[in-house]
C-alpha positions as CSV (number, residue, x, y, z in Angstrom):
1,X,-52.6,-24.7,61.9
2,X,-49.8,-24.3,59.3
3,X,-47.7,-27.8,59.1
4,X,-44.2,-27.4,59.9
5,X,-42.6,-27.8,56.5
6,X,-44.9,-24.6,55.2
7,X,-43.7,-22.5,58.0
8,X,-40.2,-23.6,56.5
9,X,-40.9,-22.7,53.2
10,X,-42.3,-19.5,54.4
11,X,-39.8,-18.5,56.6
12,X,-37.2,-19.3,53.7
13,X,-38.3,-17.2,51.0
14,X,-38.6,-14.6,53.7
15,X,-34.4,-14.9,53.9
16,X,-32.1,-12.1,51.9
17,X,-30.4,-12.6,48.6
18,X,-27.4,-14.9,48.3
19,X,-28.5,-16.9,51.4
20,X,-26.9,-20.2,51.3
21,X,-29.0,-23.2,52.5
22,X,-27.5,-26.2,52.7
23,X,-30.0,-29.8,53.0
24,X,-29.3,-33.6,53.3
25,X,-32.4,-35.4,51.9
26,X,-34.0,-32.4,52.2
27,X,-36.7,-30.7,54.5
28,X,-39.8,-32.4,53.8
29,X,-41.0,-29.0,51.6
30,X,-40.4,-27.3,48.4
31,X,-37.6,-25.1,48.6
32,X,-39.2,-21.3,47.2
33,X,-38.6,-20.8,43.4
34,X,-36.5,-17.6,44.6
35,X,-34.2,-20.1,45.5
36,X,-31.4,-21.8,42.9
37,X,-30.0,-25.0,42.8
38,X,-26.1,-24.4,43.1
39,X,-24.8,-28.1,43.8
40,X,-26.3,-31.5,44.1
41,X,-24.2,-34.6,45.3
42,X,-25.3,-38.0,46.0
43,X,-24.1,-39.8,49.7
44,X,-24.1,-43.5,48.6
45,X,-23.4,-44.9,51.4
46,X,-26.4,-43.4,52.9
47,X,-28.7,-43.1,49.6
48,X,-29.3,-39.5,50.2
49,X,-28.9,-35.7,48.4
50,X,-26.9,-33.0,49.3
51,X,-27.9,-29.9,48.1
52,X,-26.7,-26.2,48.1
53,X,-29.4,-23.8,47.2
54,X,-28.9,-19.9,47.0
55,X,-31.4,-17.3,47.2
56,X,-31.8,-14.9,44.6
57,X,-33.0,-11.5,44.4
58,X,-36.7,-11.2,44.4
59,X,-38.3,-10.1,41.4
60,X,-39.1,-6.9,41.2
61,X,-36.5,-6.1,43.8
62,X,-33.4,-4.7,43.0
63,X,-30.1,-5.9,43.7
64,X,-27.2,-3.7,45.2
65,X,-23.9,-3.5,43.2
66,X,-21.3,-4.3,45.3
C-alpha cells in the first residue's frame, strides 16, 4: 500500500499547468519537480514555511498561448 504522502505527490504532478498549491510546513512529501517555487515566507511566531508552488508545463507538452 502506497503511504499517504506518495499518493500526494502523485496525485499533484497529475494537476494542470499554472496550478497554484499553497503549503504551511509542508505535506510531509516532495513536491514534483514540474512544480516551481514562487514564494517562501517564514511564520515566526509559529517556526514554520509558507510556500507557493506553481505547476509548470510538462516537458514535452506544449503550452497553449493565451
Amino acid at each position: 500500500m502506497k503511504r499517504t504522502s506518495a499518493r500526494a505527490e502523485d496525485r499533484l504532478a497529475g494537476l494542470p499547468e499554472g496550478m497554484r498549491v499553497v503549503t504551511l510546513h509542508g505535506f510531509g512529501g516532495i513536491m514534483p519537480p514540474s512544480y516551481r517555487l514562487a514564494y517562501q515566507e517564514r511564520i515566526p511566531i509559529v517556526g514554520f514555511d509558507l510556500v507557493l508552488w506553481i505547476q509548470r508545463a510538462a516537458s514535452g507538452r506544449k503550452v497553449a498561448a493565451s
